[in-house]
N, C-alpha and C positions, 0 to 999 in steps of 0.2 A: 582545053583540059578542064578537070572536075577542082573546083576548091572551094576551103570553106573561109567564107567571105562574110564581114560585120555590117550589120545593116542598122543597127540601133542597140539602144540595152537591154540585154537577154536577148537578143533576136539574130542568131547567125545563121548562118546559110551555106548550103552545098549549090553552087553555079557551075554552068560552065561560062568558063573567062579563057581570053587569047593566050595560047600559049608562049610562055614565057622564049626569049631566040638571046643570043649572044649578042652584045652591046660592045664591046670593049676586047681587046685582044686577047686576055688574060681571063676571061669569062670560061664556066664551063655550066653545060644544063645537067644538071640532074633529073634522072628517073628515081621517085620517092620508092620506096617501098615499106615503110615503118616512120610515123612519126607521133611524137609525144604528143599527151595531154596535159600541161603544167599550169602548177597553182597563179603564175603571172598573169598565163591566160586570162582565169578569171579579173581581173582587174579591169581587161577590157570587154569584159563582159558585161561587169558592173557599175565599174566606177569610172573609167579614163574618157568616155566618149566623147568629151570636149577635144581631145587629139588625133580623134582617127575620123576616116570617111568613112560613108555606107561604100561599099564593095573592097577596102582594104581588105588582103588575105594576111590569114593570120598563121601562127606557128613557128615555134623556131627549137624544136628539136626534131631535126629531119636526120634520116639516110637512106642512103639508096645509090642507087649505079649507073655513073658517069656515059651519060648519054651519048652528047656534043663539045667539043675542045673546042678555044677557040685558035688562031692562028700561033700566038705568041707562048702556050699551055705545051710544056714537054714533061713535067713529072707527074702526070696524068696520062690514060690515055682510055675511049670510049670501053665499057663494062668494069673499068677500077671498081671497086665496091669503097663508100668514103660515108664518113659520119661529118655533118655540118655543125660548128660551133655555134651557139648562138651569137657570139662577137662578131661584128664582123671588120676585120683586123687584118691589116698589110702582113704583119709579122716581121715589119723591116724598119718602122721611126724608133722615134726614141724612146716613146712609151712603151712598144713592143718589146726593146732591149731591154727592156728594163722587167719583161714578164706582165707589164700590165696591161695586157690586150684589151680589157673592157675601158681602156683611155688612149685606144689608137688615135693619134694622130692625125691620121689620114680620112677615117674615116667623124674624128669625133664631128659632133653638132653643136659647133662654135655660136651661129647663132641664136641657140636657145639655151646655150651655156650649161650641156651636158658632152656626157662622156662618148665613146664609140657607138655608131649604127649597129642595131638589131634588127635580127632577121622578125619581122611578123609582127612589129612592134607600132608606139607610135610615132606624133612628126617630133615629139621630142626625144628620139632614137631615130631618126631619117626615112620614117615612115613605107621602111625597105619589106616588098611583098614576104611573105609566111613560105614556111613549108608543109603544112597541113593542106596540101595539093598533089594532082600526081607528078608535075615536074616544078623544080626550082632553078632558078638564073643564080649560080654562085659567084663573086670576085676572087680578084684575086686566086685562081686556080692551079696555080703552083705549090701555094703558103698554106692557106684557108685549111680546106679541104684534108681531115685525117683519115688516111688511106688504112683500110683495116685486111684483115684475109677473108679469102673464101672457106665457107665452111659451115662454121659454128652461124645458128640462127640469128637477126637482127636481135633480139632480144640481149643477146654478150658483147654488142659493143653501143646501142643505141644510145643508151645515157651519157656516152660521151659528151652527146652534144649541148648536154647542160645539167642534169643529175649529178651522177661522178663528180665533175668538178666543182659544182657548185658547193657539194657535200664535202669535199676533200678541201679544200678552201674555208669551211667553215672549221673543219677541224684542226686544221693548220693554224690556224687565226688564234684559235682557240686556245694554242698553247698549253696542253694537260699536259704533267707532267709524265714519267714513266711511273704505271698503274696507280695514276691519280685518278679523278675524279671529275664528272662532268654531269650537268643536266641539259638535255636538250628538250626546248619548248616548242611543241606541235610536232605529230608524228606522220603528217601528211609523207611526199614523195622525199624533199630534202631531210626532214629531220630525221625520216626512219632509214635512208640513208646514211645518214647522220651521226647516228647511232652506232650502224654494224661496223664505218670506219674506223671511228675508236679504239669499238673492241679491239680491232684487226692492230692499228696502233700500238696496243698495249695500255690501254686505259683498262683500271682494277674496279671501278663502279661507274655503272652507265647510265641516269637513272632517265625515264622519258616522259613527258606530260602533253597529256592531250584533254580534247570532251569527249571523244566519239570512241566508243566502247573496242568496234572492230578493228580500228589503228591501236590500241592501247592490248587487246591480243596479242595482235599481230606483232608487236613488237618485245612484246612480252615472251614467244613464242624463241626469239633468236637470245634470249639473257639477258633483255633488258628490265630494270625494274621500274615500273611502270607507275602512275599516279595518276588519277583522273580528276580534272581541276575541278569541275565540278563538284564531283562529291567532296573533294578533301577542302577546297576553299580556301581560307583562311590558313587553315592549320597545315597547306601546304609546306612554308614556311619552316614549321618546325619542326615537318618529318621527314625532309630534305638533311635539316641538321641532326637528329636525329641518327641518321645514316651518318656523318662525318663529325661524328666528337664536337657535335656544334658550331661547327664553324659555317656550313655549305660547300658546296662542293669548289671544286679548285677552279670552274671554269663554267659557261653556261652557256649555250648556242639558244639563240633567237629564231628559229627556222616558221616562225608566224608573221610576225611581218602586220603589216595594216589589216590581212584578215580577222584580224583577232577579234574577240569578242567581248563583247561589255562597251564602257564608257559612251553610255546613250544619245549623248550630247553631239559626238564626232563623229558618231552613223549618220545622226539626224544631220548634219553642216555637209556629209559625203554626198546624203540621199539627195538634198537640196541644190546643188553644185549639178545633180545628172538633169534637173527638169528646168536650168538657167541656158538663154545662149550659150552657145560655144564660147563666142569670144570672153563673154562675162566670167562664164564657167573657169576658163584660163589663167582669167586676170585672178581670180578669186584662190584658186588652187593653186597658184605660183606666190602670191604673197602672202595669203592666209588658210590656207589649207590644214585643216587640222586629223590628226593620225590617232588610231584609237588603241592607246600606247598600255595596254595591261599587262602584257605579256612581255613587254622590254622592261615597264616597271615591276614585275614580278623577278625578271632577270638579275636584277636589282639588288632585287631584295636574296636571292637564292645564292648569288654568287659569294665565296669568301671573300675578306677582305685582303687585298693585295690580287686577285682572282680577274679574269679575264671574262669579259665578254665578247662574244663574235655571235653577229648579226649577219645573217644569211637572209632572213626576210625581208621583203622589199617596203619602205617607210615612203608613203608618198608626198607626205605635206609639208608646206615649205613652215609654217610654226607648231613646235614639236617642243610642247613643253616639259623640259626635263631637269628631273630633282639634280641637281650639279653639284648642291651642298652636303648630299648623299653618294653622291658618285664622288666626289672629292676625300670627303672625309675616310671611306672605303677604299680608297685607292689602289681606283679600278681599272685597268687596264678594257681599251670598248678600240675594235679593230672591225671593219664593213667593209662592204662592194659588193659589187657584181663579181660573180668570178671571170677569173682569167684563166680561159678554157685550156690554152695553151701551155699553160704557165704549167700546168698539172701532169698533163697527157700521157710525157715519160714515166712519172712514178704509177698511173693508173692500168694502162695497157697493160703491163708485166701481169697484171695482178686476175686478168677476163680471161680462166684458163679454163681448162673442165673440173679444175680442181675448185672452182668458181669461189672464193673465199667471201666474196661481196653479196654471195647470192641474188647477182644481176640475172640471171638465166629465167631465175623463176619468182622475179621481183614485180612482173607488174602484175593487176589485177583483173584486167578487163583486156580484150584486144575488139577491135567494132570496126567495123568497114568506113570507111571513111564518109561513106553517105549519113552514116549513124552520127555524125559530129554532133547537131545541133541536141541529140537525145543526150552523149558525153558530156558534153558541157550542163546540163541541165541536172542532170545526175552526179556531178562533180560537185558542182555548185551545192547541192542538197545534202551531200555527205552518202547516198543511197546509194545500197546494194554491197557494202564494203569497198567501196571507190577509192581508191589509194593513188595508181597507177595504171591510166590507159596507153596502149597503144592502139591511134589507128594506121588501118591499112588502105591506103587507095588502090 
């Protein structure tokens, strides 16, 4: 089969690699037909390569239609149409009971002392192959696997397998109250997700900040009130409160994450870390890793006091210095994770109708043949063309 496979930093590749076959009873293959292009991605485009190999396949918002079952596989059966979570989750330990699928049990990664295997990820998520390919190897085929209808194009249920929830999970987290108040930081895929939840919620101001002109439109476009860090800078701060009788807003989603921009010092310690051994690179990232924290410190600063934060962006470094004497004194409610894809599902599905309220149907920006991968990610990375949201197609 065709996938796209890591070979260095910025360097990925379309191969053909051996088709993925049924291992375990409970296994099914997927036929891809739509898979994302997500901002985590980039991480290992840029920065993780100390944890992956050259030919790892990457990807983990797939769907497509249930090939191969395997012997033990009965609520399945070949051409199901199913969207793959990025978790990858029994749905049956005790972390599952409990809703927290990105802390399966079964699947975590005890010895590197993280949480549940990802699809497309690295060996500190079980270094389990991508679905940015045209077939994927699923577990657990029974549980996993959310079974969608035939009909409506990949486009109305795709973000299941990690948008939607990610973004409904940050909103939840987030705790707004009824027609309160929220600012969400970066308008990429999650936060401008991020955003039309809310609304939908019943949040009364939505306010959103980004640098890139076209995301801060575009968002702009659905009611949201928009900020460009850039230009407002400093006085961010005060036109945030400004809006809310000077307090800040009730609550603030983090949907940046280590991409963030500025703090030159923590690029420079990231950049350095990609051109060290592996192994060093490891040692160095796992004990001193530093994160370039502006936009969780802007968070910070934006959120009321008594006010919640939820972080949806992904923080990679193991020392993450943070003002605690400010977080303290503001007493600040700070809620994260990976979402829990599952956790979500029932309140999201209801919601992917033709009535489409999320306006998932005509949400992403690009769609590119799957051989186009390594130009998406290049293009992703650069912010170019209005890049928001790819799908490819294998």
């Amino acid at each position: 089969m065709r996938a796209l496979t890591w070979q260095g930093k910025r360097d990925v590749r379309v191969e053909t690699v051996p088709d993925p076959r049924i291992e375990k009873p409970d296994d099914i293959i997927v036929r891809i037909t739509s898979t994302g292009l997500c901002g985590s991605d980039l991480h290992l485009y840029e920065l993780f390569g100390p944890y992956i190999d050259p030919g790892d396949i990457l990807g983990h918002e797939p769907m497509g239609v249930v090939e191969e079952v395997g012997p033990d596989v009965h609520a399945l059966a070949p051409g199901d149409r199913v969207v793959i979570p990025f978790n990858v989750s029994c749905r049956d330990c005790h972390m599952c009971d409990q809703g927290l699928h990105s802390q399966c049990e079964t699947t975590q990664n005890r010895d590197r002392g993280f949480g549940a295997s990802l699809f497309g990820y690295t060996k500190l998520y079980g270094q389990v192959p991508g679905g940015q390919a045209e077939f994927l190897r699923v577990p657990f085929g029974n549980k996993l696997p959310i079974k969608v209808p035939e009909g409506p194009p990949d486009d109305r249920f795709v973000y299941l397998s990690d948008v939607l929830p990610t973004a409904w999970q940050a909103v939840e987290y987030a705790a707004i109250p009824e027609g309160g108040t929220v600012t969400v930081l970066g308008l990429g895929p999650i936060g401008d997700m991020a955003t039309r939840i809310a609304q939908h919620r019943g949040a009364g101001l939505v306010i959103g900040v980004d640098l890139v002109k076209d995301r801060l439109t575009r968002a702009n476009a659905h009611g949201v009130t928009c900020f460009d860090a850039r230009r407002d800078g400093t006085d961010l701060t005060e036109a945030v409160r400004d809006l809310t009788d000077g307090r800040g807003t009730d609550a603030v989603i983090d949907a940046v994450g280590m991409e963030a921009h500025g703090a030159p010092f923590a690029k420079a310690a990231q950049w350095v870390t990609g051109l060290l051994p592996d192994a060093v690179a490891q040692l160095l990232m796992e004990k001193a890793g530093l994160d370039r924290l502006g936009a969780l410190h802007a968070g910070i600063e934006l959120v009321r006091r008594g006010g919640t934060l939820s972080l949806s962006g992904v923080y990679g470094g193991a020392v993450s210095p943070m003002p605690l004497l400010t977080m303290f004194d503001k007493q600040i409610q700070l809620r994260m994770g990976q979402a829990n894809v599952w956790r979500w599902v029932e309140d999201i599905l209801p919601l992917l109708t033709d009535e489409d309220p999320l306006g998932v149907d005509t949400f992403k920006t690009h769609a590119m043949p799957l051989e186009d991968a390594p130009k998406a990610y290049a293009m992703f990375q650069a912010k170019e063309d209005g890049m928001v949201k790819t799908l490819l197609k294998p």
